[in-house]
FIKOLZA-1660 file (N, C-alpha, C; in steps of 0.1 Angstrom, whole numbers, plus 5000, padded with zeros to 4 digits):
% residues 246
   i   px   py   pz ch aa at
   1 7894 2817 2484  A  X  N
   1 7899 2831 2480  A  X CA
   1 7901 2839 2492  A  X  C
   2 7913 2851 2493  A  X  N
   2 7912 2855 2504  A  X CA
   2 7905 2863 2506  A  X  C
   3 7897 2869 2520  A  X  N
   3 7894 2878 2524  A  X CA
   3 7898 2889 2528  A  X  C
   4 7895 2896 2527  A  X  N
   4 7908 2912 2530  A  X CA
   4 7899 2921 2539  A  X  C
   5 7903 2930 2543  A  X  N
   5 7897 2938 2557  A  X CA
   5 7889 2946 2551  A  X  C
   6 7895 2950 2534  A  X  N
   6 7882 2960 2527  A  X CA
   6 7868 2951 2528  A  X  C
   7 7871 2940 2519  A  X  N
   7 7859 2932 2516  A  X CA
   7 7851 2926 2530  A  X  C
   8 7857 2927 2542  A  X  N
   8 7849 2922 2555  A  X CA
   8 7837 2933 2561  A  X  C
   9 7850 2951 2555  A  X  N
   9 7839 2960 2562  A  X CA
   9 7830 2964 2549  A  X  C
  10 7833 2962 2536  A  X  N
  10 7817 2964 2527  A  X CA
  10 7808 2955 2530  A  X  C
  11 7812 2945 2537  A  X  N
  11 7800 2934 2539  A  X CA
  11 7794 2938 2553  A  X  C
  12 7802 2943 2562  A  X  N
  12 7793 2947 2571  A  X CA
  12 7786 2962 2569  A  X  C
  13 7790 2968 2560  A  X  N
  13 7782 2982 2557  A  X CA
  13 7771 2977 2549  A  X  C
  14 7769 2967 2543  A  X  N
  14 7757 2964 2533  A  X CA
  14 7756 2955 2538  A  X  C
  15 7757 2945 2551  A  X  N
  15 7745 2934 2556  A  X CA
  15 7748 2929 2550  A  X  C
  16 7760 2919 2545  A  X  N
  16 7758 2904 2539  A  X CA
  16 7773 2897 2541  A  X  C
  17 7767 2887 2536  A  X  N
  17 7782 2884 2537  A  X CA
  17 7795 2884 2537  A  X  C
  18 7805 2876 2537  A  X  N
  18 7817 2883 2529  A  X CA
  18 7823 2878 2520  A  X  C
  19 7820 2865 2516  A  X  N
  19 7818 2856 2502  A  X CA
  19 7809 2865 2492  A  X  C
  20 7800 2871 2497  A  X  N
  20 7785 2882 2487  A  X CA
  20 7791 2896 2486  A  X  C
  21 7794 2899 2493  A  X  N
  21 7803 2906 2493  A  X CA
  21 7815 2911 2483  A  X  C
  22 7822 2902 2483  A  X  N
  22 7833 2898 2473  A  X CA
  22 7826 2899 2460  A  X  C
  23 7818 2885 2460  A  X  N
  23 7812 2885 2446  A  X CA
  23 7805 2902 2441  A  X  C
  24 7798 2907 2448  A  X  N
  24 7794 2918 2444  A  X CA
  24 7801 2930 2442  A  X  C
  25 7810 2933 2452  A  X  N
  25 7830 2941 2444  A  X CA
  25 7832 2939 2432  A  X  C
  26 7836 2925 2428  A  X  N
  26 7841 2924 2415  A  X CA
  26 7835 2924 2409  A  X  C
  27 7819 2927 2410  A  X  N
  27 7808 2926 2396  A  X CA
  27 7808 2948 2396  A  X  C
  28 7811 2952 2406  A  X  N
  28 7814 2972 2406  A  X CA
  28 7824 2971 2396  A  X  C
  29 7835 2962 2402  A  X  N
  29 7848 2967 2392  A  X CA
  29 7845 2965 2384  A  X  C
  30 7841 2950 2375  A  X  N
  30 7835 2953 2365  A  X CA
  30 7829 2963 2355  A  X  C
  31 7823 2968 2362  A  X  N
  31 7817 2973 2352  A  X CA
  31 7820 2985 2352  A  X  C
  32 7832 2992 2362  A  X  N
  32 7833 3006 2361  A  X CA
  32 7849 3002 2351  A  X  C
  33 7855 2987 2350  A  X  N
  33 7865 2986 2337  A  X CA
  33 7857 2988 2328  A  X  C
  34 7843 2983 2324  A  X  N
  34 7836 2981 2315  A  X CA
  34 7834 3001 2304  A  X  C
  35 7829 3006 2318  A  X  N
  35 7827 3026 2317  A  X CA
  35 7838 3026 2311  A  X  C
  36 7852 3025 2313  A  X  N
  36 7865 3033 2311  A  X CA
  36 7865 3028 2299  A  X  C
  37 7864 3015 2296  A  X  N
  37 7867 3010 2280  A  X CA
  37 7858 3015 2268  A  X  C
  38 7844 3017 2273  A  X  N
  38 7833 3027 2264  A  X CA
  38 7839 3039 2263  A  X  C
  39 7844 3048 2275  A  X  N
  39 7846 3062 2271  A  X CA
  39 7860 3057 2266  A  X  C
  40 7870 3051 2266  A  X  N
  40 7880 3058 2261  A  X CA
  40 7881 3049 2243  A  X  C
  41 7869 3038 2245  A  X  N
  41 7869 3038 2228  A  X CA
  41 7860 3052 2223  A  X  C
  42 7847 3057 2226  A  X  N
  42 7843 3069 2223  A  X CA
  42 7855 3081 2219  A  X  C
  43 7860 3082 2228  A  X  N
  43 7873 3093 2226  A  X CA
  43 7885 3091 2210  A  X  C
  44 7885 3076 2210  A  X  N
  44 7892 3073 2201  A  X CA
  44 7883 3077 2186  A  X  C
  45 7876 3068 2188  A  X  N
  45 7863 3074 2177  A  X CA
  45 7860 3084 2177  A  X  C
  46 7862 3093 2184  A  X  N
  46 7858 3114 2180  A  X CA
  46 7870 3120 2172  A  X  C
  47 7884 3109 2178  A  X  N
  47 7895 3114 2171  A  X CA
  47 7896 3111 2158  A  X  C
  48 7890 3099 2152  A  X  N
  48 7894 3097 2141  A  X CA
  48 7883 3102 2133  A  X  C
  49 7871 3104 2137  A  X  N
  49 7860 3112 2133  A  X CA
  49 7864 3126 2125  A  X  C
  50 7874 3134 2139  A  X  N
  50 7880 3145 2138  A  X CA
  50 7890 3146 2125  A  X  C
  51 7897 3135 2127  A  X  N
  51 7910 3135 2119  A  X CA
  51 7905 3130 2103  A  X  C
  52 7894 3129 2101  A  X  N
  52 7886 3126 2086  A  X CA
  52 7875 3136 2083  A  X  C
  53 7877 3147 2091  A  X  N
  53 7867 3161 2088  A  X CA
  53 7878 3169 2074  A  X  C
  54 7869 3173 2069  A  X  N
  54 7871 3184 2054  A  X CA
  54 7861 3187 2058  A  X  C
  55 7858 3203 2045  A  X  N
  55 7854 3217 2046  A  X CA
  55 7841 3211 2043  A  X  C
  56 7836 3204 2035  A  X  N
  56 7821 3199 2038  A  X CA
  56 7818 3198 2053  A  X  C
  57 7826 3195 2060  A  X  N
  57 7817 3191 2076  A  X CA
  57 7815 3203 2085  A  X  C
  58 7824 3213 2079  A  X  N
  58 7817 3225 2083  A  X CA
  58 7804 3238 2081  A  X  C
  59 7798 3244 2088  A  X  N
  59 7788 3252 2086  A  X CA
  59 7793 3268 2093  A  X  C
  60 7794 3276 2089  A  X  N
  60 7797 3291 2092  A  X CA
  60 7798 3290 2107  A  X  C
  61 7793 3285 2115  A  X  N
  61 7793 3291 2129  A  X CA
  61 7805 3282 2135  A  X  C
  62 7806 3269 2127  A  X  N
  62 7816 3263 2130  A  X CA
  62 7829 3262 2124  A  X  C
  63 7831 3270 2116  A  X  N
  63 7843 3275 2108  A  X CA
  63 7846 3286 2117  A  X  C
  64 7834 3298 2122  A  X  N
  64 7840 3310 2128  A  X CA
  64 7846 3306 2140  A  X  C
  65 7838 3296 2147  A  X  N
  65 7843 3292 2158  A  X CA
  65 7861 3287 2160  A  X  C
  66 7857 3277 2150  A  X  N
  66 7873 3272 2150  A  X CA
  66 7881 3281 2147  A  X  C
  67 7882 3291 2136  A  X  N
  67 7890 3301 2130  A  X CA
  67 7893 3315 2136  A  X  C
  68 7882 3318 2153  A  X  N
  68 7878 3328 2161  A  X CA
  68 7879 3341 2151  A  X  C
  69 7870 3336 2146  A  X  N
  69 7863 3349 2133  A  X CA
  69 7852 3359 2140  A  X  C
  70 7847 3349 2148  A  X  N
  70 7833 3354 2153  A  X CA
  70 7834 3371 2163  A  X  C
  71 7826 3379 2157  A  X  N
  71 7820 3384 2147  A  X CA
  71 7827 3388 2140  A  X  C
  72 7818 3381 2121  A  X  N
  72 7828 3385 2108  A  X CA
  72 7822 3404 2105  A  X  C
  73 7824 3407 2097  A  X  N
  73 7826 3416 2092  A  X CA
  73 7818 3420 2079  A  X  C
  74 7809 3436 2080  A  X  N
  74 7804 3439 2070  A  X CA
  74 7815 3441 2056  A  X  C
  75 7811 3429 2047  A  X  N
  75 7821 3440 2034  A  X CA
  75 7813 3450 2023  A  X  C
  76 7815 3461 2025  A  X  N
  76 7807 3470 2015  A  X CA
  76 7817 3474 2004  A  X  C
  77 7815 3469 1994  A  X  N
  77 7824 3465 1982  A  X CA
  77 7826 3480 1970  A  X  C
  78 7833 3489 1973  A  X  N
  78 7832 3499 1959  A  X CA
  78 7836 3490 1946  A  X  C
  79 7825 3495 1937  A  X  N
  79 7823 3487 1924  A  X CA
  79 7821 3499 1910  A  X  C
  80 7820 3494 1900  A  X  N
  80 7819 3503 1887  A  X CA
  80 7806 3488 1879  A  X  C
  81 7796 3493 1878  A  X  N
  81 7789 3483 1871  A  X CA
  81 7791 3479 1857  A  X  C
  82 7793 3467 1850  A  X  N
  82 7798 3467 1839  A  X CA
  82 7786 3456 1830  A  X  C
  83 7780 3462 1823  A  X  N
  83 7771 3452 1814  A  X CA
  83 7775 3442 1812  A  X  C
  84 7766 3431 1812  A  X  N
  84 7770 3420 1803  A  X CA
  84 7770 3419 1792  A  X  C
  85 7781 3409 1782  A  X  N
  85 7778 3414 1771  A  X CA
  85 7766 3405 1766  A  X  C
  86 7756 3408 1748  A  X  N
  86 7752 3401 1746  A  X CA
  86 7750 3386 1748  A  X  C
  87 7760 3380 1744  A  X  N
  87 7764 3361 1747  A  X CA
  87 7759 3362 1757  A  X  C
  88 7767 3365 1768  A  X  N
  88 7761 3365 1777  A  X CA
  88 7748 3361 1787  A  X  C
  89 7743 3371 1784  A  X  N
  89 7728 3375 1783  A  X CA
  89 7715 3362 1778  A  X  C
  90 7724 3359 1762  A  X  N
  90 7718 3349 1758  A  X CA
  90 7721 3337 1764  A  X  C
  91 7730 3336 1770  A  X  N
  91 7732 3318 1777  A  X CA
  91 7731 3319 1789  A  X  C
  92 7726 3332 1797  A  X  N
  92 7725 3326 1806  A  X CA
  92 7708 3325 1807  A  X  C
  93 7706 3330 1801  A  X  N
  93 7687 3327 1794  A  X CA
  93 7685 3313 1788  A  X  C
  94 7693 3307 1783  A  X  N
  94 7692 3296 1778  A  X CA
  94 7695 3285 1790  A  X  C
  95 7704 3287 1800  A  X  N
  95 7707 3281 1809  A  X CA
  95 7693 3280 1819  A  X  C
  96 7691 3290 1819  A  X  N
  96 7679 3292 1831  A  X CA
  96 7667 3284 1828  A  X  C
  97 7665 3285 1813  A  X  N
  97 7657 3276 1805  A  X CA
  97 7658 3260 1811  A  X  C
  98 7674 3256 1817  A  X  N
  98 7672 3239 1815  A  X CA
  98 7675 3237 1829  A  X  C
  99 7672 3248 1840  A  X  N
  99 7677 3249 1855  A  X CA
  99 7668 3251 1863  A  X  C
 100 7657 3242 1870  A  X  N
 100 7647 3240 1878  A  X CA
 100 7654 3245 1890  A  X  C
 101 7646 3249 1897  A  X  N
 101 7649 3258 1914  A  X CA
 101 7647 3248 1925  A  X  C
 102 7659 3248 1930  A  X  N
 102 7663 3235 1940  A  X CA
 102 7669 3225 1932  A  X  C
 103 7675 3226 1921  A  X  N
 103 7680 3216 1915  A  X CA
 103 7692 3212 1923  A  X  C
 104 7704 3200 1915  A  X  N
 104 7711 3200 1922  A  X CA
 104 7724 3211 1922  A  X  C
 105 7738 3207 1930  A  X  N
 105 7749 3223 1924  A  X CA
 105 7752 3218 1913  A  X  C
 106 7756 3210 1907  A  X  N
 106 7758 3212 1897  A  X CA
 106 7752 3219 1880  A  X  C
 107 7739 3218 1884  A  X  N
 107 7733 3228 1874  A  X CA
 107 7733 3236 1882  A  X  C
 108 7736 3245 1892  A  X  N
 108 7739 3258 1898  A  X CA
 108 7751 3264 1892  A  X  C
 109 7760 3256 1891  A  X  N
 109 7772 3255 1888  A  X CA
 109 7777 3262 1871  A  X  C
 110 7766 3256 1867  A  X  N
 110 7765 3265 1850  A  X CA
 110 7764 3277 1847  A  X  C
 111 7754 3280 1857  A  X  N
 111 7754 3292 1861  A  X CA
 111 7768 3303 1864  A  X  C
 112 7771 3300 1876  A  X  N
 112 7786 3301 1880  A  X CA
 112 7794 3305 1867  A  X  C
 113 7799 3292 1864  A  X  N
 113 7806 3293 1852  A  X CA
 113 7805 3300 1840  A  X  C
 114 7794 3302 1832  A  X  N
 114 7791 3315 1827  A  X CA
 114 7797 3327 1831  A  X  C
 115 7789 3331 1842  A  X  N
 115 7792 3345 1851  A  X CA
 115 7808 3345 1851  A  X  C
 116 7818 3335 1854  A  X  N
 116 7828 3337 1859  A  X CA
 116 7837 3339 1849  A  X  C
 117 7832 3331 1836  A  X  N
 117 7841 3328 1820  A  X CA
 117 7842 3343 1818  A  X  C
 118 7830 3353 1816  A  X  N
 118 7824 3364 1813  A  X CA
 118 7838 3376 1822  A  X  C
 119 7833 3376 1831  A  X  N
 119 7845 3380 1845  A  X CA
 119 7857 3380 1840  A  X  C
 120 7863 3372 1835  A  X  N
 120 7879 3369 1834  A  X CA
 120 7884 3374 1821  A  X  C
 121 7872 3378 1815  A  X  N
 121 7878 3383 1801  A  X CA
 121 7886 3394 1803  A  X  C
 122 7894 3400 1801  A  X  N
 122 7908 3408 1801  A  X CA
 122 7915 3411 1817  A  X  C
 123 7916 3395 1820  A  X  N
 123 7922 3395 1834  A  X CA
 123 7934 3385 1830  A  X  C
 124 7941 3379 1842  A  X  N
 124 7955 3373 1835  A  X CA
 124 7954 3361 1843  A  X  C
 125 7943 3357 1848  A  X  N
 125 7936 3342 1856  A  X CA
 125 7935 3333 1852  A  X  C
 126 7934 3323 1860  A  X  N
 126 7926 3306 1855  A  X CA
 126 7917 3303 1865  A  X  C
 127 7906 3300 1862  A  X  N
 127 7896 3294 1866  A  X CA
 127 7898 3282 1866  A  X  C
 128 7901 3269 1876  A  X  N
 128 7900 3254 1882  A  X CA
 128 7885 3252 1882  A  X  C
 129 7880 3237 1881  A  X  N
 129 7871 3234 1890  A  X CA
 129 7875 3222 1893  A  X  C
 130 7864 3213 1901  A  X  N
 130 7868 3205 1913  A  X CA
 130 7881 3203 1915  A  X  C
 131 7889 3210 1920  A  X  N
 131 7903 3208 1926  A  X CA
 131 7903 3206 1941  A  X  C
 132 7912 3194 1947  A  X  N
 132 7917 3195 1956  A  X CA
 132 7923 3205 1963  A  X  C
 133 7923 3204 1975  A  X  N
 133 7932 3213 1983  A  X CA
 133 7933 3207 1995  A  X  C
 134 7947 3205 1999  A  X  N
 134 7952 3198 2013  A  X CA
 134 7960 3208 2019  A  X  C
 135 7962 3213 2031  A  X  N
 135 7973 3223 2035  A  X CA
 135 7979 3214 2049  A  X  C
 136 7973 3198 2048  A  X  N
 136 7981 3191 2056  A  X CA
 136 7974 3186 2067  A  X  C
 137 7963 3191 2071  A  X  N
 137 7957 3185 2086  A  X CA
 137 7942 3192 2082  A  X  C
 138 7938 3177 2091  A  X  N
 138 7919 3181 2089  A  X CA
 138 7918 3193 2098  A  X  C
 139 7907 3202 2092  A  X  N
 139 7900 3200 2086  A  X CA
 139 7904 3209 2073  A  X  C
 140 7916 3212 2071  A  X  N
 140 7917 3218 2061  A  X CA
 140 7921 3211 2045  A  X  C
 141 7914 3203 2042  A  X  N
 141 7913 3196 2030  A  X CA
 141 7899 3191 2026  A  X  C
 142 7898 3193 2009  A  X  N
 142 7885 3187 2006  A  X CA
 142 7887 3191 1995  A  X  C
 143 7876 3192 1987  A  X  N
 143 7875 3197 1970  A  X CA
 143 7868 3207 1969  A  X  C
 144 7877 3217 1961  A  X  N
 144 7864 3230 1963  A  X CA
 144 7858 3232 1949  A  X  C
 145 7848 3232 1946  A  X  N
 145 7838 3235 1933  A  X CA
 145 7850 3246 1920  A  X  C
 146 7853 3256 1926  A  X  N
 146 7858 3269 1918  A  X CA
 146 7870 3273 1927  A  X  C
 147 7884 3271 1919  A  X  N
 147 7894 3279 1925  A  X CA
 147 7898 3288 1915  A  X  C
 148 7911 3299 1920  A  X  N
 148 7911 3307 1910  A  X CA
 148 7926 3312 1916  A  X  C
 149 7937 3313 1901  A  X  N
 149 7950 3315 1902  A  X CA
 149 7957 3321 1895  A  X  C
 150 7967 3328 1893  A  X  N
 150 7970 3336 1884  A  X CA
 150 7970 3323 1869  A  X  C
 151 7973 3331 1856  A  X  N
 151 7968 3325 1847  A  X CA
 151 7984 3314 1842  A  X  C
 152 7984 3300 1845  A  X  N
 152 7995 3290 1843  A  X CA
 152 7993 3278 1840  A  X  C
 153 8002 3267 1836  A  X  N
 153 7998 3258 1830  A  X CA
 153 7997 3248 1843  A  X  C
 154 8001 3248 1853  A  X  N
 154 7994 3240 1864  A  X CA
 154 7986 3245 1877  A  X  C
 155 7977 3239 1882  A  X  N
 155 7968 3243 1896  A  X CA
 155 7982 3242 1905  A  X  C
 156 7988 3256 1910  A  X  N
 156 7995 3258 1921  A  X CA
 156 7995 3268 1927  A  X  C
 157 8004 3268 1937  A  X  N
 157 8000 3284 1945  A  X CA
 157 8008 3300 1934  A  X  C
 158 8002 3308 1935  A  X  N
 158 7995 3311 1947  A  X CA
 158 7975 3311 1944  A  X  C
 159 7971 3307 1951  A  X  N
 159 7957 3310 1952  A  X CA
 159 7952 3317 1957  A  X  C
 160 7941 3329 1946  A  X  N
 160 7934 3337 1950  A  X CA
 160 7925 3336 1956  A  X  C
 161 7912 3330 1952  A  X  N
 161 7898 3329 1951  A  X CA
 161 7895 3316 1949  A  X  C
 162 7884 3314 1961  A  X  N
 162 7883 3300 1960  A  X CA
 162 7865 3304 1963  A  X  C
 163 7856 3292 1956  A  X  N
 163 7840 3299 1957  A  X CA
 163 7835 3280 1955  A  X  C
 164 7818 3283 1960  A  X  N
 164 7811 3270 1962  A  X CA
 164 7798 3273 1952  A  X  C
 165 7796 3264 1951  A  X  N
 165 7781 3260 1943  A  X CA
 165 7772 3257 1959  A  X  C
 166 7760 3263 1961  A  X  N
 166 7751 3255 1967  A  X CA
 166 7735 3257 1962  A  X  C
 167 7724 3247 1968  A  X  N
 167 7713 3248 1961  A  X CA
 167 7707 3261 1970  A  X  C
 168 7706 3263 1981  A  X  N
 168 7701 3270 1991  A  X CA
 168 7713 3276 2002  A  X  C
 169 7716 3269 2011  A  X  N
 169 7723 3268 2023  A  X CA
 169 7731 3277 2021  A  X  C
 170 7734 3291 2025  A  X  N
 170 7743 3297 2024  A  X CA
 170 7756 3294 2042  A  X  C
 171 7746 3292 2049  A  X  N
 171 7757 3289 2057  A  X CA
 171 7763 3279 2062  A  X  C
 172 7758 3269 2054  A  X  N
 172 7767 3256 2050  A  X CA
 172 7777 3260 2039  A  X  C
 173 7769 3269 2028  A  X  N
 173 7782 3274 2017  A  X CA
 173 7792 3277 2022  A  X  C
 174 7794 3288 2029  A  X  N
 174 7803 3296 2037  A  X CA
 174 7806 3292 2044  A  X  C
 175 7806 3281 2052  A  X  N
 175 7814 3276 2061  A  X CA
 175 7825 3268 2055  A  X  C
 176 7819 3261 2049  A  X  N
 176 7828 3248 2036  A  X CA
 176 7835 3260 2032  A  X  C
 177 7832 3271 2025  A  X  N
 177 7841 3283 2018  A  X CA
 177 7852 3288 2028  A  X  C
 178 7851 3291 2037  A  X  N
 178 7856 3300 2046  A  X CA
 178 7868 3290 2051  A  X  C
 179 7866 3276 2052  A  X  N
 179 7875 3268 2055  A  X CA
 179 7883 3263 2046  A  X  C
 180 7878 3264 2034  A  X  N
 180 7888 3261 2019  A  X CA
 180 7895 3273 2022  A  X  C
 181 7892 3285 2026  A  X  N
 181 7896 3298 2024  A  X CA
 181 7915 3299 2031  A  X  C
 182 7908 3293 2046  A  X  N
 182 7922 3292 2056  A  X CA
 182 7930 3283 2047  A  X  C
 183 7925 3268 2041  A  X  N
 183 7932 3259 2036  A  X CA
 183 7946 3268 2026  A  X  C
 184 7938 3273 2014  A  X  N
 184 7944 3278 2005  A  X CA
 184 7958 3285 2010  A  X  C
 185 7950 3292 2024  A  X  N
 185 7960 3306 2025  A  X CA
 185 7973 3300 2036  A  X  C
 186 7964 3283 2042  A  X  N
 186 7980 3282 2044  A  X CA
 186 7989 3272 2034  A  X  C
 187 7988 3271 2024  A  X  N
 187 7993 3266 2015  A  X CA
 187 8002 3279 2008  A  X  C
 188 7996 3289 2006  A  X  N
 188 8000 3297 1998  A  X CA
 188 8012 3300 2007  A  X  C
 189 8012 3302 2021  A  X  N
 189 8022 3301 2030  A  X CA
 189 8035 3294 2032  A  X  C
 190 8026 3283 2028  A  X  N
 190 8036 3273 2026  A  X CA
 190 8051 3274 2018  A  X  C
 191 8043 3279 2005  A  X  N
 191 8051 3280 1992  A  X CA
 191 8057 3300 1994  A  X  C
 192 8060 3307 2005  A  X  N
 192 8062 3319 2001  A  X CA
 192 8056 3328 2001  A  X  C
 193 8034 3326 1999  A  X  N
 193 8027 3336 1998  A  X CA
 193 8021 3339 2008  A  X  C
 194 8017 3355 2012  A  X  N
 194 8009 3360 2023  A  X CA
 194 8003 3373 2015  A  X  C
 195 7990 3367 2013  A  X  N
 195 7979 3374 2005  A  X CA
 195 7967 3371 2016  A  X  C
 196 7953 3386 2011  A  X  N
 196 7942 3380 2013  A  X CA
 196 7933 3371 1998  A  X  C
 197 7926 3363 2008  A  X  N
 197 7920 3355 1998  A  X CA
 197 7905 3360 1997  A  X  C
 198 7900 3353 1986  A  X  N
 198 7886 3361 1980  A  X CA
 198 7876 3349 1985  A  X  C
 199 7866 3349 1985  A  X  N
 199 7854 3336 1983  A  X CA
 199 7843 3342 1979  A  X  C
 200 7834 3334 1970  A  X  N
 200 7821 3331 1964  A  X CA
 200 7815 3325 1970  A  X  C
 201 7806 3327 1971  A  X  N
 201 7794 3316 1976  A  X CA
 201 7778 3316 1966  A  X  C
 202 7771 3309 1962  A  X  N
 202 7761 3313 1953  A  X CA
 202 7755 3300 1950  A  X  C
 203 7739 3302 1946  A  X  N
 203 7731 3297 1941  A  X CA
 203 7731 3296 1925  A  X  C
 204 7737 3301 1919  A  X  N
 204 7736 3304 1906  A  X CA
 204 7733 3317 1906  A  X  C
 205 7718 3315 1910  A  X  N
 205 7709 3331 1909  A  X CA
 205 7711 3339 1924  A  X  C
 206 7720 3333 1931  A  X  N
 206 7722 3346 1943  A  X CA
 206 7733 3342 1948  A  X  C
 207 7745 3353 1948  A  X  N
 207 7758 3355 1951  A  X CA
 207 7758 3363 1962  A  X  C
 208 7766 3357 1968  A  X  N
 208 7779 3365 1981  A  X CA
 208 7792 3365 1977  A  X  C
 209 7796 3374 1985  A  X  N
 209 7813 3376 1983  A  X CA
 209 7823 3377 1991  A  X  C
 210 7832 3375 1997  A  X  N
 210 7836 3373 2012  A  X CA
 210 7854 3374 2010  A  X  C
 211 7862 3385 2022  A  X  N
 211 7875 3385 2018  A  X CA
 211 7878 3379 2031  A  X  C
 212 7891 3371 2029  A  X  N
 212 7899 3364 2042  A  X CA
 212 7914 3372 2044  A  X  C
 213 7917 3383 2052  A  X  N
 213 7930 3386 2053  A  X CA
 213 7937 3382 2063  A  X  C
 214 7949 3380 2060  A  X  N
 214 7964 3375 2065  A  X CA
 214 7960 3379 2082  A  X  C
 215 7956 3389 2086  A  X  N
 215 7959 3393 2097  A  X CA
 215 7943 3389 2106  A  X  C
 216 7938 3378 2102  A  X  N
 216 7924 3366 2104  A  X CA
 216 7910 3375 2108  A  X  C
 217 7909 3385 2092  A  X  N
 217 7896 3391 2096  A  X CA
 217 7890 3390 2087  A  X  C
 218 7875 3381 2088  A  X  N
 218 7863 3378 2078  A  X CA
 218 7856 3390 2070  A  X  C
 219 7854 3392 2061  A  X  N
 219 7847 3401 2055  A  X CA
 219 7835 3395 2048  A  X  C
 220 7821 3399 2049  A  X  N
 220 7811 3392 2035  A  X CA
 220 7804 3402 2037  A  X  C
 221 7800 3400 2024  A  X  N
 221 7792 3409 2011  A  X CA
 221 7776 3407 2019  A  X  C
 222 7769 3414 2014  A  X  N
 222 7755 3413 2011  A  X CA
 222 7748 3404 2002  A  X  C
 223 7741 3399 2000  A  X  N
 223 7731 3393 1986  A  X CA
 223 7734 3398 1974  A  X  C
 224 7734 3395 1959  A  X  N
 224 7728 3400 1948  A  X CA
 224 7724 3390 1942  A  X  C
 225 7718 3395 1931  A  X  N
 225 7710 3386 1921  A  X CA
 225 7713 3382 1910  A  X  C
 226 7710 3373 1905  A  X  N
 226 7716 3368 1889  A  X CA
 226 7707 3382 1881  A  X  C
 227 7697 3387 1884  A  X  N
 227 7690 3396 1876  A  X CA
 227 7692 3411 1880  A  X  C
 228 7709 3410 1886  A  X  N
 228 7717 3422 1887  A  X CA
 228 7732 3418 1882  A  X  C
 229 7733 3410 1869  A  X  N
 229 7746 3408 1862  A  X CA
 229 7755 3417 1863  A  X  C
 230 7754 3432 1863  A  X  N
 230 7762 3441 1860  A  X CA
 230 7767 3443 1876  A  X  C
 231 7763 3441 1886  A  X  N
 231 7767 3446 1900  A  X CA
 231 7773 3432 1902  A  X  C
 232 7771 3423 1894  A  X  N
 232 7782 3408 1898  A  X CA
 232 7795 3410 1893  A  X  C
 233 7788 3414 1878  A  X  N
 233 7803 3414 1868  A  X CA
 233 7813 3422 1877  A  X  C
 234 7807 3438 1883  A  X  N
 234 7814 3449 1885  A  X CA
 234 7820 3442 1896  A  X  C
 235 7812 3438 1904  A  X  N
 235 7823 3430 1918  A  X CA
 235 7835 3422 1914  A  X  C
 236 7830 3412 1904  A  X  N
 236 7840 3401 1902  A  X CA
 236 7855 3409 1891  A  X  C
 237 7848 3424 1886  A  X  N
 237 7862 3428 1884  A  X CA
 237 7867 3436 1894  A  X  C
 238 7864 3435 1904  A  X  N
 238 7870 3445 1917  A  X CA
 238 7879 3433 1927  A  X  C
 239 7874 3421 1920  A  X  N
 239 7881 3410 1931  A  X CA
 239 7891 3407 1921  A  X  C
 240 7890 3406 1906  A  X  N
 240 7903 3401 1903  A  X CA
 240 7909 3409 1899  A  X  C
 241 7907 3424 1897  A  X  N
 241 7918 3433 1897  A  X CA
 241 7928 3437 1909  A  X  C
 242 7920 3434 1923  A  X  N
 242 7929 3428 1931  A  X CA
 242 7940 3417 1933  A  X  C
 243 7936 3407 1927  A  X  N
 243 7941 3389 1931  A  X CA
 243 7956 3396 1922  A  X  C
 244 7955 3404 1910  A  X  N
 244 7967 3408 1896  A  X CA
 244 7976 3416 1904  A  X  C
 245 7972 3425 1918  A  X  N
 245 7977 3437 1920  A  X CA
 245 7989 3431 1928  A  X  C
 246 7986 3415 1937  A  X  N
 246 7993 3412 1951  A  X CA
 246 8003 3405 1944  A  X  C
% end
């Protein structure tokens, strides 16, 4: 094999031969091909990691970040409190009855639905649940628990109000929320519409409320309680007497 003037003076910089020499070159190159083929499979694997993220893989700080939300916004919500009616009252007592704390969302979710059925009564909406939403590129696609549209025979745009079931985690809720939120709104884009959008987030027994406008500024609510129904109801008709107005 030949010798070359590099491989004569690494061997006299490192005292050895230039047969050992050689051999010990190709065993560097080695392995620094070896480094390049790890990082640039890693890189590949981040991308397709990336390119298979939905709104579950997010959490609020990572939605704000991506969405440069950060810092969102206090929403202090003017409301009119509206009783619930009896039914009401009675099912969601009966609900509570068969709904252990830390359960999973989907008995959260009964909850929800109650509250929301209750809400919609003399509005011109439809309530979805688990529906899809794609607006074309991760991470804006995934299934969101509760969507909400004007009232028609198919799930299409435009979309109001999109909301999550969780057991605890509100800023795992809200982040998954907040990113269905952009989803929706560029969809609705898609098709013609530029609205703000609404989001829910909630335990069953404790709700947030959160607006996304066109012009990318976060708004959320404070806490309330399932054992404040009238300050839910009153919210939830201040959000869909809006979604009717746009």
């Amino acid at each position: 094999m030949k010798v070359t003037q590099d491989v004569r003076d690494y061997a006299a910089k490192q005292g050895m031969d230039e047969q050992a020499a050689l051999a010990a070159g190709m065993a560097e190159k080695a392995e620094e091909f070896k480094q390049a083929g790890a990082g640039a499979m890693e890189n590949q694997q981040e991308q397709i990691i990336s390119a298979q993220e939905t709104f579950g893989n997010y959490d609020l700080t990572r939605a704000l970040e991506l969405l440069h939300l950060f810092p969102y916004e206090t929403w202090n919500i003017p409301f009119h409190t509206i009783a619930p009616s009896e039914a009401l009252t009675i099912n969601l007592r009966r609900a509570e009855r068969q709904i252990t704390t830390g359960s999973n969302e989907w008995d959260q979710r009964l909850l929800m639905e109650l509250v929301f059925l209750e809400a919609l009564d003399h509005h011109n909406l439809r309530m979805w649940q688990e529906k899809q939403l794609d607006a074309g590129a991760a991470p804006f696609r995934g299934k969101i628990d509760f969507a909400f549209t004007p009232y028609q025979a198919r799930f299409k745009t435009p979309f109001v109000v999109v909301a999550e079931a969780k057991k605890e985690d509100f800023e795992q809720g809200w982040g998954q929320c907040l990113i269905a939120m952009k989803a929706a709104q560029m969809i609705n884009e898609q098709t013609g519409y530029q609205r703000e959008l609404f989001g829910v987030v909630s335990t069953g027994r404790i709700w947030e409320f959160g607006k996304y406008t066109p012009d990318n500024r976060f708004f959320r609510s404070e806490p309330y309680t399932l054992g404040q129904p009238e300050i839910i109801l009153g919210i939830l008709d201040v959000i869909f007497i809006a979604c009717e107005q746009k």
